[in-house]
C-alpha positions as a Markdown table, in Angstrom:
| # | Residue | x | y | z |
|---|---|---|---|---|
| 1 | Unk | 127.9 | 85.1 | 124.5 |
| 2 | Unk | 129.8 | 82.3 | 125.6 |
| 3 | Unk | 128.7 | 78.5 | 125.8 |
| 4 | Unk | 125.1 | 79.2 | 125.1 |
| 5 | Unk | 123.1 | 77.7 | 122.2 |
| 6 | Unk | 121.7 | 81.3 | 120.4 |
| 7 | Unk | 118.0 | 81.0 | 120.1 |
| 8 | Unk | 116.3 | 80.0 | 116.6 |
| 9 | Unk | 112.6 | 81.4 | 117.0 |
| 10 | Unk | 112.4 | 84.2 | 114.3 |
| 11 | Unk | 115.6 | 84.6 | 112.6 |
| 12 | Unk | 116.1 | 87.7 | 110.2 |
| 13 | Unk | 119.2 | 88.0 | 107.1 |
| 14 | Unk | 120.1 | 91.3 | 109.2 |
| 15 | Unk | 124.0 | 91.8 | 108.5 |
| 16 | Unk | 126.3 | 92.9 | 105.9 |
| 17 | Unk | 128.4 | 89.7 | 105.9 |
| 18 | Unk | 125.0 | 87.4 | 104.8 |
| 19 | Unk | 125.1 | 85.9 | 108.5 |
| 20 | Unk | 121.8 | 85.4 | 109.9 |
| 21 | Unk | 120.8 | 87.4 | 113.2 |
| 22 | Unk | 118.3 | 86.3 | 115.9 |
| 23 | Unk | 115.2 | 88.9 | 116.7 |
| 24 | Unk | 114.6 | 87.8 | 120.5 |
| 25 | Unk | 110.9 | 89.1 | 121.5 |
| 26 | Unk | 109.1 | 90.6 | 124.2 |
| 27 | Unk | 107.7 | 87.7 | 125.7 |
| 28 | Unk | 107.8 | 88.2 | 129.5 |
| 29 | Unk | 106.8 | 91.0 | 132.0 |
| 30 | Unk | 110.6 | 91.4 | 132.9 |
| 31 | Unk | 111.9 | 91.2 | 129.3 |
| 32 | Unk | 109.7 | 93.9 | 127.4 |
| 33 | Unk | 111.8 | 95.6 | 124.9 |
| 34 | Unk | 112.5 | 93.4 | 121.4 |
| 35 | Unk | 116.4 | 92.8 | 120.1 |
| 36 | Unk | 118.4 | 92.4 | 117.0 |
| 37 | Unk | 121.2 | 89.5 | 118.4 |
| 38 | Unk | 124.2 | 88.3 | 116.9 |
| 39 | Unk | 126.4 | 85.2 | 118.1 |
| 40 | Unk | 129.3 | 87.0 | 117.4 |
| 41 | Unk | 128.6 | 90.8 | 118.0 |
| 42 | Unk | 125.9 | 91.2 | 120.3 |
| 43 | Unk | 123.0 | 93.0 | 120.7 |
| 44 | Unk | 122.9 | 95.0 | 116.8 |
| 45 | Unk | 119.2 | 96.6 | 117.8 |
| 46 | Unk | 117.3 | 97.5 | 120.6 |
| 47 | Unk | 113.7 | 98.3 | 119.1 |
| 48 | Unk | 112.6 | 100.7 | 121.8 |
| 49 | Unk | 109.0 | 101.9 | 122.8 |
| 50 | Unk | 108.1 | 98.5 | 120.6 |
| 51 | Unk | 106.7 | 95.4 | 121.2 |
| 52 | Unk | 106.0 | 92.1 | 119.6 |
| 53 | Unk | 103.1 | 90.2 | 118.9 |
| 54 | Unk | 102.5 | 87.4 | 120.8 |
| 55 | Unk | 103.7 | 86.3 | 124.5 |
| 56 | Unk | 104.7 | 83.0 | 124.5 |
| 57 | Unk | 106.8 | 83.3 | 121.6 |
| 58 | Unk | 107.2 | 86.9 | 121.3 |
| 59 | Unk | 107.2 | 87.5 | 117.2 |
| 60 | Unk | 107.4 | 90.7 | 115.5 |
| 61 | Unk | 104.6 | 91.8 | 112.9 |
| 62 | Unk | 107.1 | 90.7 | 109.8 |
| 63 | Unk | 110.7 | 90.0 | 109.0 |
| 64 | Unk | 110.5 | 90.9 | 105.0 |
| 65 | Unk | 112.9 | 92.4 | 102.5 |
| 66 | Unk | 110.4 | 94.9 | 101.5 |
| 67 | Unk | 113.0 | 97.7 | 100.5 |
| 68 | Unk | 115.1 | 95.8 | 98.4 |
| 69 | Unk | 118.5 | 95.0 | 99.0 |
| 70 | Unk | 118.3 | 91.1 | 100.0 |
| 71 | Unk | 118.6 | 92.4 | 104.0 |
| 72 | Unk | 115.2 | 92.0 | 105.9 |
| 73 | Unk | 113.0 | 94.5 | 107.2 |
| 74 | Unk | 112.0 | 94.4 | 111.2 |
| 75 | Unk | 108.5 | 95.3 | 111.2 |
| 76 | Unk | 107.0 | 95.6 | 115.0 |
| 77 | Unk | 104.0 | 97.7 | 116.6 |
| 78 | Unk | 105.2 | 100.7 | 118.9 |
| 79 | Unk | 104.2 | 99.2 | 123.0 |
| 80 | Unk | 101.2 | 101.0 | 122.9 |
| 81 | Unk | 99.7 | 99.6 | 119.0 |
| 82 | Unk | 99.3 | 102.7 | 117.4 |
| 83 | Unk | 101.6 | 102.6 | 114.4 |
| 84 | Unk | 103.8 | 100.2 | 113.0 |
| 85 | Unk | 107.7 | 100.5 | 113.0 |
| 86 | Unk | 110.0 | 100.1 | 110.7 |
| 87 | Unk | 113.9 | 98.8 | 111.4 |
| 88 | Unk | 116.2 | 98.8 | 108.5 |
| 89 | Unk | 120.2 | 97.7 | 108.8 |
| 90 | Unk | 122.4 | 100.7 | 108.2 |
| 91 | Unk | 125.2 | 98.8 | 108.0 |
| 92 | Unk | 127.4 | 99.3 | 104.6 |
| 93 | Unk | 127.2 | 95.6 | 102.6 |
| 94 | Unk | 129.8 | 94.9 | 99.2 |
| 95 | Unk | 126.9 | 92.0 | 98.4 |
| 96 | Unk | 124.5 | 92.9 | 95.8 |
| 97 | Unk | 121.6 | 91.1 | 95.2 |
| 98 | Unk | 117.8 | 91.7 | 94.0 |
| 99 | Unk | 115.7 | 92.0 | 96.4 |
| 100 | Unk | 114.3 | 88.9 | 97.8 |
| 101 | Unk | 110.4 | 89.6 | 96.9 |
| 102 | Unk | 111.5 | 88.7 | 93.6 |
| 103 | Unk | 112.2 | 85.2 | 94.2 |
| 104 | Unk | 108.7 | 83.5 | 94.0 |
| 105 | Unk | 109.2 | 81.2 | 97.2 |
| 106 | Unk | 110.3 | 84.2 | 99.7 |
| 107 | Unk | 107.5 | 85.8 | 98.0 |
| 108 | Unk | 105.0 | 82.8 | 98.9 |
| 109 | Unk | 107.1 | 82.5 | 102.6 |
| 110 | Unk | 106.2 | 85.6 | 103.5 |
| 111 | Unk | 102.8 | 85.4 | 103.0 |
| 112 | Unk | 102.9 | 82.2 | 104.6 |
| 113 | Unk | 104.3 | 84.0 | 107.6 |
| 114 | Unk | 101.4 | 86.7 | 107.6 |
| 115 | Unk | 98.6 | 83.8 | 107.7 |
| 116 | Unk | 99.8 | 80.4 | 108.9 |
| 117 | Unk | 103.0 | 80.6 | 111.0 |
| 118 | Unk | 104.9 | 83.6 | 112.0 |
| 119 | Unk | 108.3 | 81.9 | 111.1 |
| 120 | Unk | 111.1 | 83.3 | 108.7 |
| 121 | Unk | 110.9 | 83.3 | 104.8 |
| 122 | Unk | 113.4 | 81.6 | 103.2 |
| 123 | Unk | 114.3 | 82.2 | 99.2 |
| 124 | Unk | 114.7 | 78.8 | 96.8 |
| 125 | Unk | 118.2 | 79.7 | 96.9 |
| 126 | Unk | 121.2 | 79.4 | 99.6 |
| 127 | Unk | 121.6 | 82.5 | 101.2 |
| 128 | Unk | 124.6 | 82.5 | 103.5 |
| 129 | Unk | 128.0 | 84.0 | 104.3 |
| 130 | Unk | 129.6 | 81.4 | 102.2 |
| 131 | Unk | 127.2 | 81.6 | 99.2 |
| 132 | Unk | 128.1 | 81.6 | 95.5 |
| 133 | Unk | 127.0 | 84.4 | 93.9 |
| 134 | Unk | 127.2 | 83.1 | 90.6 |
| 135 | Unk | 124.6 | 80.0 | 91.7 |
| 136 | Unk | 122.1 | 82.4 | 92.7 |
| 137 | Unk | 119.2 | 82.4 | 90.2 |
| 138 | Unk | 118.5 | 85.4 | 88.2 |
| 139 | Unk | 114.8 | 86.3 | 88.5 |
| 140 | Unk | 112.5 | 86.3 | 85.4 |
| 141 | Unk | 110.8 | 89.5 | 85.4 |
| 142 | Unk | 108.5 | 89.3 | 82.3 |
């Protein structure tokens, strides 16, 4: 991808190595057709026959670990808004973790996202390629 800056509008905890990926929208009438980007390996996603929610900015419905594994969920409507997608990473991962609903600010995030602003969710945690695993807080579940 060269010299460019990657983009930072709705990013999504997408990859097996904890790096965070970049979901680039549909927000023009040449560029229709929303992606999964990653600095290093490309284009990981093309979510075809969907769309995403809103032109200028071009956000999906929700980026949310909903199935559990700490990677996020791409949630977007199919082009013509009659059922909602669902994008899940295949990709095998050695990183075990909860999932990230469990952590009450995510939890709070992505509700914030559904109401206020359409912006990633972000756990009280660091959550990176370089995180330490054993600083990670262990949910109470009670």
């Amino acid at each position: 991808m060269g010299k460019e800056t990657p983009g930072t509008n709705q990013s999504i905890r997408w990859a097996a190595d904890l790096t965070t990926q970049i979901v680039h929208g549909a927000t023009t009438t040449t560029y229709q057709t929303p992606e999964l980007r990653d600095w290093r390996r490309g284009t990981l996603l093309t979510a075809d026959g969907t769309t995403t929610n809103n032109y200028t900015k071009g956000n999906p419905s929700l980026v949310v670990d909903i199935l559990g594994d700490w990677r996020e969920e791409l949630l977007l409507p199919t082009a013509d808004s009659s059922s909602v997608r669902i994008y899940t990473s295949t990709e095998l991962t050695h990183h075990k973790l909860y999932t990230l609903m469990h952590d009450p600010q995510y939890r709070v995030e992505v509700a914030r996202q559904q109401t206020t602003y359409n912006q990633p969710a972000y756990p009280s945690f660091h959550l990176a390629s370089d995180t330490d695993f054993s600083q990670v807080p262990v949910p109470r579940l009670d």
